[in-house]
Structures are given as C-alpha cells and as structure tokens.
N, CA and C atoms as a LAMMPS dump frame, in Angstrom:
ITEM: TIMESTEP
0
ITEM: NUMBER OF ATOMS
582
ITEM: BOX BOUNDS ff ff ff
-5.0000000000000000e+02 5.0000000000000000e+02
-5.0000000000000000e+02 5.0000000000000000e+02
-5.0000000000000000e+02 5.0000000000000000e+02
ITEM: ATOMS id mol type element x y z
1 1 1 N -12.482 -298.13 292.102
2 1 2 C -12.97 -297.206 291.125
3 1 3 C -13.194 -297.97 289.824
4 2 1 N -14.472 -297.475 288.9
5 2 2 C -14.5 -298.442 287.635
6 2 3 C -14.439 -297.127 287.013
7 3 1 N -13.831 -297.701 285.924
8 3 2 C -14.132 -297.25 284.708
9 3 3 C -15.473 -297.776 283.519
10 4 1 N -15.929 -296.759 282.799
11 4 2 C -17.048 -297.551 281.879
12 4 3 C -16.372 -296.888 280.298
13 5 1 N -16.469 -297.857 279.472
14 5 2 C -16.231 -297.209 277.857
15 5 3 C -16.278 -298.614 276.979
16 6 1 N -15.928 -297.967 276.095
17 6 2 C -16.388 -299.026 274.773
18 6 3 C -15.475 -299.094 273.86
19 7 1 N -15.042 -299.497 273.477
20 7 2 C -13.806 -299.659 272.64
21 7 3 C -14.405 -300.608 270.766
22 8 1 N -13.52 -300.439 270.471
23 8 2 C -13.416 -300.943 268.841
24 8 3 C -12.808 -302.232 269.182
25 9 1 N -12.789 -303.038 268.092
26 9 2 C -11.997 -304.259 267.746
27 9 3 C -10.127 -303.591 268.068
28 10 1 N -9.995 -302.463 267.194
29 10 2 C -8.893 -301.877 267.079
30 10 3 C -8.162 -301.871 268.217
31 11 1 N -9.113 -300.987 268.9
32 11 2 C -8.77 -300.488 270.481
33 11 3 C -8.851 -301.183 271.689
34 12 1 N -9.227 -302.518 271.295
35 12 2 C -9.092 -303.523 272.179
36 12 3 C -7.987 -304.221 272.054
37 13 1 N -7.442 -304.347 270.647
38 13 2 C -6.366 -304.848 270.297
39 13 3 C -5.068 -304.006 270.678
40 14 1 N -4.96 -302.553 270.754
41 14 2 C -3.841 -301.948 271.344
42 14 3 C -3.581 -301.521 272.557
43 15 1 N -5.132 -301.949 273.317
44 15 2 C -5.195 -301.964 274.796
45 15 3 C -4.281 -303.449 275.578
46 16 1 N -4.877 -304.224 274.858
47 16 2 C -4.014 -305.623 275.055
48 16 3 C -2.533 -305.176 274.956
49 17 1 N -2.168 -304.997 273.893
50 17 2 C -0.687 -305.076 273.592
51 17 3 C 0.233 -303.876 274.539
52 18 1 N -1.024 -302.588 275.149
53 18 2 C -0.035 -301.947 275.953
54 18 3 C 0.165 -303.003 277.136
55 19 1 N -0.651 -303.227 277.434
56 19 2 C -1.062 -304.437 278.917
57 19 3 C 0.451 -305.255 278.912
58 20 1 N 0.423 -305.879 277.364
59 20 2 C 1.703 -306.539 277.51
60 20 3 C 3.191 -306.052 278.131
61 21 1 N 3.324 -304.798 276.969
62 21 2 C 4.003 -303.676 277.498
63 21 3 C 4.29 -303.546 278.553
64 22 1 N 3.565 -303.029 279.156
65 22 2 C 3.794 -302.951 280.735
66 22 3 C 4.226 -303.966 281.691
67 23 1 N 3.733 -304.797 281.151
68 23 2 C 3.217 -305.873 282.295
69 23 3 C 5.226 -306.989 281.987
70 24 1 N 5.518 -306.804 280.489
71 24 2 C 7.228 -307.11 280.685
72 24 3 C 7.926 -305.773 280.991
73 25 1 N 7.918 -304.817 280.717
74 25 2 C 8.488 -303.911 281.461
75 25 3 C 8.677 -303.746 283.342
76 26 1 N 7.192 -303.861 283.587
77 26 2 C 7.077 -303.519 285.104
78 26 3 C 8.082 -305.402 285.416
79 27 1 N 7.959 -306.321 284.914
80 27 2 C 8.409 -307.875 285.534
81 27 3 C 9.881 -307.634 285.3
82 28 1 N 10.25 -306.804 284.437
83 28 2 C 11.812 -306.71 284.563
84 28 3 C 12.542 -305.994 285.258
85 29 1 N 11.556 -305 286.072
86 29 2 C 12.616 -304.145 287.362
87 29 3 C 11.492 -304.635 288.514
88 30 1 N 11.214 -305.7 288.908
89 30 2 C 10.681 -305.719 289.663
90 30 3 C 11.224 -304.944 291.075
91 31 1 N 10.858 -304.68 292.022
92 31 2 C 11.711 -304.216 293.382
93 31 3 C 11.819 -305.418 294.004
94 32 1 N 12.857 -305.917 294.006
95 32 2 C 13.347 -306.714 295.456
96 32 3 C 12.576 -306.53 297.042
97 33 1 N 12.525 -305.206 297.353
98 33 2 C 12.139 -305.201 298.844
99 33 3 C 10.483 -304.95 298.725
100 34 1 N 9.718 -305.638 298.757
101 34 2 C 8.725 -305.676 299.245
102 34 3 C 8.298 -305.487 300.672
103 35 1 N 7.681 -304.41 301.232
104 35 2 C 7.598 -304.109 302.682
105 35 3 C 6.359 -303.851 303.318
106 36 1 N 5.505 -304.629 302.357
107 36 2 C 4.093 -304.504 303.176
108 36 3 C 3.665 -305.634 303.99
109 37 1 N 2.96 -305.595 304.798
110 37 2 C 2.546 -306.919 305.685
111 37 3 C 1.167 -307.212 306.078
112 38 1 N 0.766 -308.645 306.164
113 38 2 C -0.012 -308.952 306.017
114 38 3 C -0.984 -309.394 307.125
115 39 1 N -1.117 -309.325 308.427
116 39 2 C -1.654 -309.827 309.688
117 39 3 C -0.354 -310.104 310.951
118 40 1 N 0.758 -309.421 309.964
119 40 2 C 2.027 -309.597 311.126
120 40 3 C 2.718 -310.647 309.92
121 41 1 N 2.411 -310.801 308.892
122 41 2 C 3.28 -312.335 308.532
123 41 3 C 3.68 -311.272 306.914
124 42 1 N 4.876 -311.142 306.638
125 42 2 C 5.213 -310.488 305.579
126 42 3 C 4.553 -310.712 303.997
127 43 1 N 4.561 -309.519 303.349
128 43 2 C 4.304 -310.241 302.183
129 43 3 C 5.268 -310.966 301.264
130 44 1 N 4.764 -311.735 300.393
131 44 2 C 5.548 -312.64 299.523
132 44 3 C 6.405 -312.291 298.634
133 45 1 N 7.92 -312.293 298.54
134 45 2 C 8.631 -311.703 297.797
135 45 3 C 8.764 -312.679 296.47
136 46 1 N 8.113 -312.019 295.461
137 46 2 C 7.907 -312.331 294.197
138 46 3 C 8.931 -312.575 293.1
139 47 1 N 10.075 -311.35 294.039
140 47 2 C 11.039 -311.211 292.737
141 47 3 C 11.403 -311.882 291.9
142 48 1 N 11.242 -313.372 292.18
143 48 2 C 11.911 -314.917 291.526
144 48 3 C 10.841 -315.346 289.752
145 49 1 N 10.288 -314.451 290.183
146 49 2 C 9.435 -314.294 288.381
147 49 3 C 10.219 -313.89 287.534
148 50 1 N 11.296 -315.042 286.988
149 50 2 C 11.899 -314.684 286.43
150 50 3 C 11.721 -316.015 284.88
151 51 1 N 10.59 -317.113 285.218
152 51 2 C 10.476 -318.086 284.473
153 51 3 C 9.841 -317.443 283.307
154 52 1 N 10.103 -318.284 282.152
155 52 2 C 9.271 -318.244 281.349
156 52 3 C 7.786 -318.428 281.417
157 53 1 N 7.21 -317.388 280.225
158 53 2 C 5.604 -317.475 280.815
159 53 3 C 5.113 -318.374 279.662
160 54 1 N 4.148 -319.266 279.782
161 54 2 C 3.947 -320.574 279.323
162 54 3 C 2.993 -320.049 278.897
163 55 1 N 2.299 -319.161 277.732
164 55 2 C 0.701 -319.093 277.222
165 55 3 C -0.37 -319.95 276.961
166 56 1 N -1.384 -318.964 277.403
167 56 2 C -2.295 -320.237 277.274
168 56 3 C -3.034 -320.002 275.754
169 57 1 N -3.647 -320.63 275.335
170 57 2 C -3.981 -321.009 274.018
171 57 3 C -5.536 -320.474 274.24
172 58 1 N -5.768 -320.712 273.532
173 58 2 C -8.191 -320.349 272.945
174 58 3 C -8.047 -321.817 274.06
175 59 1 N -8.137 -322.677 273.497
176 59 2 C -8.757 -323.826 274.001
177 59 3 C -8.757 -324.135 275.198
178 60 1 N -7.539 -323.668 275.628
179 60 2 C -6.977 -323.583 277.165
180 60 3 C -7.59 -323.04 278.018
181 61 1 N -7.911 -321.835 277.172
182 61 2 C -9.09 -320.562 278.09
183 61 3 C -10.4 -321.05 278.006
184 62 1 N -10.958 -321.153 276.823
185 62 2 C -12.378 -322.199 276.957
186 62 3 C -12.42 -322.969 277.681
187 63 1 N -11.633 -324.431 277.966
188 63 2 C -12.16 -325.187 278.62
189 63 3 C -11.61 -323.956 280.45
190 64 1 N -10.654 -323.565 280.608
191 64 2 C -10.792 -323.054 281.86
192 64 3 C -12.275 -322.135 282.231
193 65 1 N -12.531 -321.635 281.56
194 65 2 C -14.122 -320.665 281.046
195 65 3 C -15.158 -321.405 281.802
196 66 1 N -15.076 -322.663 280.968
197 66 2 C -16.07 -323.546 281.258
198 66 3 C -16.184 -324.429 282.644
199 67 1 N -14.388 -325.256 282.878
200 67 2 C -14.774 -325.201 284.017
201 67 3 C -14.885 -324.546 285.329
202 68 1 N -14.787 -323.274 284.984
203 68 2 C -14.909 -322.322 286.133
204 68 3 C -16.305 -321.537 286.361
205 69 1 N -17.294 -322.331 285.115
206 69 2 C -18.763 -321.261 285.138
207 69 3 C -18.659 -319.796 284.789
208 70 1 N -17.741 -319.731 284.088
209 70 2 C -17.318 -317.931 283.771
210 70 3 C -18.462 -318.128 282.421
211 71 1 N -18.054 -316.654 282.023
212 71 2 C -18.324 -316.316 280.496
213 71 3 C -16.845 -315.713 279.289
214 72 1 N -16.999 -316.105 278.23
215 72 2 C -15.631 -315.29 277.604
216 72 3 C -16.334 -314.033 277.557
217 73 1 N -15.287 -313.275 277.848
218 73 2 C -15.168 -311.812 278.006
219 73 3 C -15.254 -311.25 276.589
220 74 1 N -16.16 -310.529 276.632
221 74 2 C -16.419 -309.534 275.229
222 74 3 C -15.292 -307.973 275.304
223 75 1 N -14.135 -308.496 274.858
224 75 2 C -13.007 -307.249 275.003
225 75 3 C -13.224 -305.811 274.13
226 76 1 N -14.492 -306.194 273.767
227 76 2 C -14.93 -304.967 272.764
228 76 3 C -15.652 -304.199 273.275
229 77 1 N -16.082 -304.898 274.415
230 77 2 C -17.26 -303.563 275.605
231 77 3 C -17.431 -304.007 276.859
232 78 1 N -15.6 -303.672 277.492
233 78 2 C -15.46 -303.583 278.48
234 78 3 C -16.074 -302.962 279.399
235 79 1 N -16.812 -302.762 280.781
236 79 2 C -17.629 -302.328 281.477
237 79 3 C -16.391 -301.61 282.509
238 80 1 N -16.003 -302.852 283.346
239 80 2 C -14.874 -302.427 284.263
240 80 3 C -13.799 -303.278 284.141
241 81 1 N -12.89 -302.419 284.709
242 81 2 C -11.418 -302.704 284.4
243 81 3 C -10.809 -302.4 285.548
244 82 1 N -10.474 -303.659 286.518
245 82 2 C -9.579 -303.297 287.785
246 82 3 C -8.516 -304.244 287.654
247 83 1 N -7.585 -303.69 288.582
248 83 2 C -6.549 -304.653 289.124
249 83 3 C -5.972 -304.853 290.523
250 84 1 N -5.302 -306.272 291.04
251 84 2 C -5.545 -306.52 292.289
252 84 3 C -4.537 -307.289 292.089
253 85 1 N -3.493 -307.311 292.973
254 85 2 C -2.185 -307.561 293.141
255 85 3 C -2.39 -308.94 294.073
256 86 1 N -2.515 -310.001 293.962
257 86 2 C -2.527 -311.23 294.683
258 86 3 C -1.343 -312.04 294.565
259 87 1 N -1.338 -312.626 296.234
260 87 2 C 0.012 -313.752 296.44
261 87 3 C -0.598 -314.977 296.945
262 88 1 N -0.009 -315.885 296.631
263 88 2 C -0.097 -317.241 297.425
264 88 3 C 0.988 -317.995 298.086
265 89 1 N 1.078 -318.484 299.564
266 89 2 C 2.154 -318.87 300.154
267 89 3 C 1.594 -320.612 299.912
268 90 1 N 2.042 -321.659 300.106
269 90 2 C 1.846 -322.527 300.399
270 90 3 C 2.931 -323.102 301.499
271 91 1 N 2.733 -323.041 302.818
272 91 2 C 3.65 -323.444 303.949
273 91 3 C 5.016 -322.747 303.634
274 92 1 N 4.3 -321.465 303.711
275 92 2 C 5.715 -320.376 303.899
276 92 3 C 6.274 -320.118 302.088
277 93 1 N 6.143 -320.952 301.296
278 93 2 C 6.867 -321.267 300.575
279 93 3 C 6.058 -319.752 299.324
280 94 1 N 6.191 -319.312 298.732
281 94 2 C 5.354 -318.189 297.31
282 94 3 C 5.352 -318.941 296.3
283 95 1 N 4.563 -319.119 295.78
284 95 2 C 4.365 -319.65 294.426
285 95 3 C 3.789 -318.436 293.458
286 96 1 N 4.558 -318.685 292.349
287 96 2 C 4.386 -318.27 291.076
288 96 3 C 3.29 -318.519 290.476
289 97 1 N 2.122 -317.259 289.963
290 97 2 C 1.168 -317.705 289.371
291 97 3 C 1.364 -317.215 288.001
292 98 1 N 0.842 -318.206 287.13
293 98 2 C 1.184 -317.918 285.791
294 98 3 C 0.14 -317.415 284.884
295 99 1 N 0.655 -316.847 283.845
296 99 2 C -0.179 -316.413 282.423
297 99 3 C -1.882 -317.498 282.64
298 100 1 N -2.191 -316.984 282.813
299 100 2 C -3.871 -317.879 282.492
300 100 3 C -5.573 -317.16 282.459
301 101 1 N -5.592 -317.957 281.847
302 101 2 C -7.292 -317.022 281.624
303 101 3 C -7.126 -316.068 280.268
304 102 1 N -6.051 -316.055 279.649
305 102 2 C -6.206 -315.225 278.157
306 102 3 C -5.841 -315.771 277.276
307 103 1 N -6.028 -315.862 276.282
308 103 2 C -5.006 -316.034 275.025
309 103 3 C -4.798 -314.906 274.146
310 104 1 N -3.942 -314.011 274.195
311 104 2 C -3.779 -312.764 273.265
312 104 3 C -3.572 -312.759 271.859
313 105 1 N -3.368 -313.912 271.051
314 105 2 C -3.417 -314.682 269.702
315 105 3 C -4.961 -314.144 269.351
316 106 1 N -5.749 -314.528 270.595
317 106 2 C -7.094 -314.577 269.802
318 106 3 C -8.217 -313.506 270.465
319 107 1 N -7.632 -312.965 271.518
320 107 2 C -8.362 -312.284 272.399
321 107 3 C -9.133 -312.519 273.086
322 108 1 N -8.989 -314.075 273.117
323 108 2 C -9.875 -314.872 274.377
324 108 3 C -9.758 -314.89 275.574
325 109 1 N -10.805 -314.618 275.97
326 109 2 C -10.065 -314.436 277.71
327 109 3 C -11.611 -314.549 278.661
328 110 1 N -11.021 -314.835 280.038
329 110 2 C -11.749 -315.203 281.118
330 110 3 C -11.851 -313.816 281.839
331 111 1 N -12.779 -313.596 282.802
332 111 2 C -13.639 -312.261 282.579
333 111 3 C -12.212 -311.613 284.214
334 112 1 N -11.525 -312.968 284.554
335 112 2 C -10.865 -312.678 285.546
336 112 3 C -9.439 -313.69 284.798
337 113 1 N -8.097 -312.944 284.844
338 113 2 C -7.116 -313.716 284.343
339 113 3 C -5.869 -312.922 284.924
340 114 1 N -4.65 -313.454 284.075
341 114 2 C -3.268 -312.446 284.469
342 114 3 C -2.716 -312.562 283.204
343 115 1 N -1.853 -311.472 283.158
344 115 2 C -1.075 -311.174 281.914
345 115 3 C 0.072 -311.869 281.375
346 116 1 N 0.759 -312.203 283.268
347 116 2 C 2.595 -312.341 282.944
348 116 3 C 2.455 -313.057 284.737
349 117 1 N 3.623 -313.175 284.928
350 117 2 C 3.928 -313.676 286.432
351 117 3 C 3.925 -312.958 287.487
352 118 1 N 3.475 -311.682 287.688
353 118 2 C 3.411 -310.876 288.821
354 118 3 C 1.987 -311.204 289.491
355 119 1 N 1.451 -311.763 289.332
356 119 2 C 0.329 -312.185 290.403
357 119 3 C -0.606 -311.17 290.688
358 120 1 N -0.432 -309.795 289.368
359 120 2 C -1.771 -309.117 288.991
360 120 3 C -3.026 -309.711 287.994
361 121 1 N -3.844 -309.887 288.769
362 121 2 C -5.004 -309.903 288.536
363 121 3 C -5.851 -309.044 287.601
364 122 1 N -6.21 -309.132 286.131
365 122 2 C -6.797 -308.307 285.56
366 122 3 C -8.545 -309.175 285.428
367 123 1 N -9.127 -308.08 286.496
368 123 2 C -10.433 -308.281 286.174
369 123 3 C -11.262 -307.5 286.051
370 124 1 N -12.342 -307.934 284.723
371 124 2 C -12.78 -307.422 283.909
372 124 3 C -14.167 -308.04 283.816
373 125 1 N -15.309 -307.103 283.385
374 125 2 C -16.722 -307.746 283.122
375 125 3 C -17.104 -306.781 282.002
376 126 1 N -17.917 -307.235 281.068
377 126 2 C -18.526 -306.491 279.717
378 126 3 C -19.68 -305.983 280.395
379 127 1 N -20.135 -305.047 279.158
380 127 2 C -22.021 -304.621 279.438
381 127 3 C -22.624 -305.587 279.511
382 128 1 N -22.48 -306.62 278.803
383 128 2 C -23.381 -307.982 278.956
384 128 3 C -23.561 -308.822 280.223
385 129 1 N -22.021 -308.671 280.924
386 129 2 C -22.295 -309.343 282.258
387 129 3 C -21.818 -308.605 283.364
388 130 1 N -22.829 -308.171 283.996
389 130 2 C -22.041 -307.154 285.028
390 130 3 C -21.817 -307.901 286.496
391 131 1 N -21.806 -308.896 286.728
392 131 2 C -20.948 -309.705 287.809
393 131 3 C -19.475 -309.321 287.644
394 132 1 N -18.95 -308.738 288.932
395 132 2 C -17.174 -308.814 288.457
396 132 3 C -17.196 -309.594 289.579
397 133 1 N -16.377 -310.537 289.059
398 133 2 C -15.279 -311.868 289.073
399 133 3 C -14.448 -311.709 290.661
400 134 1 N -14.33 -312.604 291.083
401 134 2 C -13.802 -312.698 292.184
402 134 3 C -12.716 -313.595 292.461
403 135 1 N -12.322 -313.798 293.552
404 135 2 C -10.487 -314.492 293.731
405 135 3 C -11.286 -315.825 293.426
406 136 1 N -12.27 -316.43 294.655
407 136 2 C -12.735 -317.619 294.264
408 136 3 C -13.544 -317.955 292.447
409 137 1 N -13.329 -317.086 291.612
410 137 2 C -13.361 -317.036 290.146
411 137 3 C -11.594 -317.455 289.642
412 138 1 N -10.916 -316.287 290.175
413 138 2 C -9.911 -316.72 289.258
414 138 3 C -9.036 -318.394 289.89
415 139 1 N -9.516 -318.403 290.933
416 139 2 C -8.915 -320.096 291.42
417 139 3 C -10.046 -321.202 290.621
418 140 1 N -11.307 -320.449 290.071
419 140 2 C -11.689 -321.623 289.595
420 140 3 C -10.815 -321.742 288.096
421 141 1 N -10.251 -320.903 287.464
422 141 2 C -9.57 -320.846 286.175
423 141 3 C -8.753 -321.419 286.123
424 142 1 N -7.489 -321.041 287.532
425 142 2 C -6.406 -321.312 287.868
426 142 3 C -6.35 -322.915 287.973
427 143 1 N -6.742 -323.103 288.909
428 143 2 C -6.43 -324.456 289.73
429 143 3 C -7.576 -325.289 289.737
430 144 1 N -8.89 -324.98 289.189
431 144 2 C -10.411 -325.98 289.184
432 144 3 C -10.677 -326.267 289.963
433 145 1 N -10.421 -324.701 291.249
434 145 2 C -11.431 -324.855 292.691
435 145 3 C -11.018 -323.875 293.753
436 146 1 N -12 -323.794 294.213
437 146 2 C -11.675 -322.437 295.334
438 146 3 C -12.248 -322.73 296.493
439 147 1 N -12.537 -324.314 296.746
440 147 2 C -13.244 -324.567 298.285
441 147 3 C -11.627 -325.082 298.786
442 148 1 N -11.721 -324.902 300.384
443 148 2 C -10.899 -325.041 301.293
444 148 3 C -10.407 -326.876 301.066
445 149 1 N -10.946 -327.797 301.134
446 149 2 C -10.86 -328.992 300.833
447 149 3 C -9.807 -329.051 299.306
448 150 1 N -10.664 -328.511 298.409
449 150 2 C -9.841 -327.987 296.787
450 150 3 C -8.326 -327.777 296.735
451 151 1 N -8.477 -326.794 297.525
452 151 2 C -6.741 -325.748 297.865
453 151 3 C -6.148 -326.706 298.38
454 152 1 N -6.262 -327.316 299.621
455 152 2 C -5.84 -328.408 300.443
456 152 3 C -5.067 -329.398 299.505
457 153 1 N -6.054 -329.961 298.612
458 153 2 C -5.57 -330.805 297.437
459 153 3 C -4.88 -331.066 296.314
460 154 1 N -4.824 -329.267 296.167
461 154 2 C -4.392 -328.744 294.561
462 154 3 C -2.867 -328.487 294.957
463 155 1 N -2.568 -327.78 296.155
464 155 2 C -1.186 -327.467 296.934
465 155 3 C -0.68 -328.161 297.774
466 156 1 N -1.038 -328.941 298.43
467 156 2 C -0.495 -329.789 299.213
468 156 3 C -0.607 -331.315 299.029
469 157 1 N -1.993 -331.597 298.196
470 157 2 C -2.197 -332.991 298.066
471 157 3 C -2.477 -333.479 299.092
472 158 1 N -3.567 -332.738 299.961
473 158 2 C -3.92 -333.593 301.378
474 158 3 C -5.406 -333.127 301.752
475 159 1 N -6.245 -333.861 302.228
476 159 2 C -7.594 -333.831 302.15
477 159 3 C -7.717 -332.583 303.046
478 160 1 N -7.323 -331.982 304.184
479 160 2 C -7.505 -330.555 305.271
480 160 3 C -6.056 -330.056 305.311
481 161 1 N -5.969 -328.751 305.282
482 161 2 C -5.162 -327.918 305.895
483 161 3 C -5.64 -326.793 306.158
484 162 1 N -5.007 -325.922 306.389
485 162 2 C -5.526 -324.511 306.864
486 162 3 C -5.614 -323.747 305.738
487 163 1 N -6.583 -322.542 305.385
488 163 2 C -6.693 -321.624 304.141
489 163 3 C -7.244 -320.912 304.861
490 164 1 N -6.283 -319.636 304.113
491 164 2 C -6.507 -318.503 304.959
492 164 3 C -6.47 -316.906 304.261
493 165 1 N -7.293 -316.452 303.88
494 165 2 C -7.205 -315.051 303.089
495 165 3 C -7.306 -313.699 303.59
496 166 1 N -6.378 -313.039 303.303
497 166 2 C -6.307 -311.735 303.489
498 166 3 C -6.362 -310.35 302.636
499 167 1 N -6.994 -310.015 302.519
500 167 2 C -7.223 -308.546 301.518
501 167 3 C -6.553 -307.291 302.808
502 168 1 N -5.707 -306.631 302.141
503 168 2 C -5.376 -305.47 303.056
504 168 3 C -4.898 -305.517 304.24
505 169 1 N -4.355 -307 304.441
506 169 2 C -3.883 -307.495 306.018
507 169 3 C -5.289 -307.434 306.691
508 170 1 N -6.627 -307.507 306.549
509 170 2 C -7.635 -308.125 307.423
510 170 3 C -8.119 -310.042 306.39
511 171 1 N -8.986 -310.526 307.138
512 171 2 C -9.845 -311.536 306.46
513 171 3 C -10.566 -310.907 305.468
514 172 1 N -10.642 -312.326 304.824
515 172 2 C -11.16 -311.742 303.37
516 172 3 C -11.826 -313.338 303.367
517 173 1 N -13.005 -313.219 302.307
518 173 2 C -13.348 -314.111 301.801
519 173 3 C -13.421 -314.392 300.918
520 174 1 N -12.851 -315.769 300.127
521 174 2 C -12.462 -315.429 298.302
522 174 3 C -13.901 -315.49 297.462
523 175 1 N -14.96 -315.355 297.729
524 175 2 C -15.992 -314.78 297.257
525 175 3 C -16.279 -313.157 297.401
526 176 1 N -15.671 -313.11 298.785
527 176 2 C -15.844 -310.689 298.769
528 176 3 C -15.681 -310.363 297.34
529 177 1 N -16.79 -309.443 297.272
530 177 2 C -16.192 -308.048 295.828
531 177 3 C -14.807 -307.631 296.096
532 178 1 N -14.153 -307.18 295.187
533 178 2 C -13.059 -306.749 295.104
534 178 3 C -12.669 -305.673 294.644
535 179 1 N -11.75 -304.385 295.173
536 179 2 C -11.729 -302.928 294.151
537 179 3 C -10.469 -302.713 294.358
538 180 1 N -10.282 -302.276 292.716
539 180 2 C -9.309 -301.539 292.355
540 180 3 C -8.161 -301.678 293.6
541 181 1 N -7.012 -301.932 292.902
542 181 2 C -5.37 -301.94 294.121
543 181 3 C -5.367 -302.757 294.893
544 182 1 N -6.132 -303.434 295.66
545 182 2 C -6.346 -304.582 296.722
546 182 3 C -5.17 -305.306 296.597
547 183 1 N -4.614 -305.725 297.478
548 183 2 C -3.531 -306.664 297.858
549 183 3 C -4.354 -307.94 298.721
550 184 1 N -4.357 -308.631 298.323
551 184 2 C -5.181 -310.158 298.649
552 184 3 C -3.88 -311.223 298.497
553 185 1 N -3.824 -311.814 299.915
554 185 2 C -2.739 -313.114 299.963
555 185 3 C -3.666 -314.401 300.638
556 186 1 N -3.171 -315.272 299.799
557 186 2 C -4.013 -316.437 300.325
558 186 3 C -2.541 -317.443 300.951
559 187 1 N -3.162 -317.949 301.979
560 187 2 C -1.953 -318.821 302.807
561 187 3 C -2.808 -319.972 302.893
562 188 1 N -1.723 -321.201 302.423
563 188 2 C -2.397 -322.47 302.43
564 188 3 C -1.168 -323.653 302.774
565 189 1 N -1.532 -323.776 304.409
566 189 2 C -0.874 -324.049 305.084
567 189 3 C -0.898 -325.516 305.927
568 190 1 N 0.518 -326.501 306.269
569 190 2 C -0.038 -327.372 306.897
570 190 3 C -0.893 -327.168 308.489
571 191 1 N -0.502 -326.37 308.616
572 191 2 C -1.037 -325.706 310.313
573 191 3 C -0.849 -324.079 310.301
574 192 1 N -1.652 -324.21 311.355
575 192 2 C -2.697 -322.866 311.244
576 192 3 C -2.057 -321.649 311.509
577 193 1 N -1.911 -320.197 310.686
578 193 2 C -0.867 -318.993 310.861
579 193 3 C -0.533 -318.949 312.515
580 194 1 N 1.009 -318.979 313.085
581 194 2 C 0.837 -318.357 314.231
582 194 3 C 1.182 -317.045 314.342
C-alpha cells in the first residue's frame, strides 16, 4: 500500500524524529521468539541488536548515494513510504545491519536506508523520482554491490558461494518491486540451502 502527501520542512523534520522514536522504543523490547519461517529454514533471531548504532554522516550518505546510482531523497515530498523487514544469514550465522543511508543531522538520506539495527528497511521515493528502490538498491548503499559474485566477496571473502533470496518464504529476486510488510531474507552461504 502507498501512501501519497507532501509535507513541510517542519513536518519532515517531526516525521524523522517520530521514526526515531519508534524505531529505539520498538529495539528495546524486541521479542525474543521469532516464529516465522522461511523455505523450512527459520527466521533470523535478531534479538542481539543490542550494539551501538554508529551514524552515518551527509558525506557518508553522499558518497553511498553515489556509489549506489541512487538519488538524495527530497524528504519534503515524499511520494511513498513503505517498510520491509529484512535479514541476512551468512552460513547460518545473522548479521546485524546497521544505521545507513541517512544522516538525521541533516536530513540526508538515500531513497532506500534504515533507521537503527532492526533490519527495517525504510523505503522511500519523492514526486521527482518515482522508481522505488529495491533490496539490490539498498545492498548497493550497504555493502557496494548486489551481484552474487559481490555478496560472495563482501561476506565471505571468496570469489562463488551460494545467494539466495526469499521474500515471504518463496524466491525473490533482489531487483523484484517490493510492498509494504514484506519479510525478505537473503542467505549467503558456503554451500547451497539444504
């Protein structure tokens, strides 16, 4: 589901700061039991987001902007506004994805980013650009790549392994559109899910 509206400087600024709100509120009771599953292989229990979140800066987000082929997000005329709950295993193991793609200092931000360490996905496109952003978007922010070879390299440090995505416990491809609530886990593995 999208939403469409337009907001002020103002109202972009107290939209952010509820975001924050929430987003340490909801990370401090996280639930322990996570009980959804993913192709038979559980989902990733997150609870361990308990690190500090490392912000990213303007510059940080620019050059991620840039090398990801994005645009900075015009937070003043937001188009749509979804969110999408994503995990990453690397050989069983969950990794923590962190604060990236915003800087809330300045209101810079990548048109696809996260708030805090829960591995929600806030993506977003203005009137100006109505492409919404995709997983293989926010891995270009994240990590500076979203081809199978890339992942291989960025997580494991090895030229092939297996990559494997799931939206909703079916295949997914990290280019698919994406809506509202989606649960998307990417597994990046030395050998292949059994």
């Amino acid at each position: 589901m999208t939403e469409r509206r337009t907001r002020t400087p103002l109202a972009a600024t107290a939209f952010l700061v509820a975001c924050l709100v929430v987003a340490v509120a909801n990370n401090g009771s996280a639930d322990d039991s996570m009980s959804h599953a993913a192709m038979g292989h559980g989902m990733p229990d997150m609870s361990a987001n308990s690190e500090e979140i490392d912000p990213t800066t303007k510059e940080q987000v620019l050059e991620q902007i840039e090398r990801a082929g994005l645009y900075v997000l015009d937070v003043d005329n937001i188009d749509v506004h979804i969110h999408v709950q994503f995990y990453v295993q690397v050989n069983g193991v969950d990794q923590v994805i962190p604060q990236t793609g915003v800087d809330f200092d300045t209101l810079t931000a990548a048109p696809i980013h996260t708030h805090d360490l829960t591995g929600i996905l806030h993506i977003e496109n203005d009137t100006k650009n109505p492409d919404v952003p995709t997983v293989a978007d926010f891995l270009e922010v994240w990590v500076g790549t979203s081809t199978e070879r890339g992942l291989c390299s960025a997580f494991l440090g090895k030229d092939s392994c297996y990559v494997a995505a799931y939206r909703n416990g079916q295949v997914f491809a990290l280019d698919d559109p994406l809506r509202d609530v989606d649960t998307v886990v990417l597994y990046v593995n030395d050998n292949a899910l059994i």
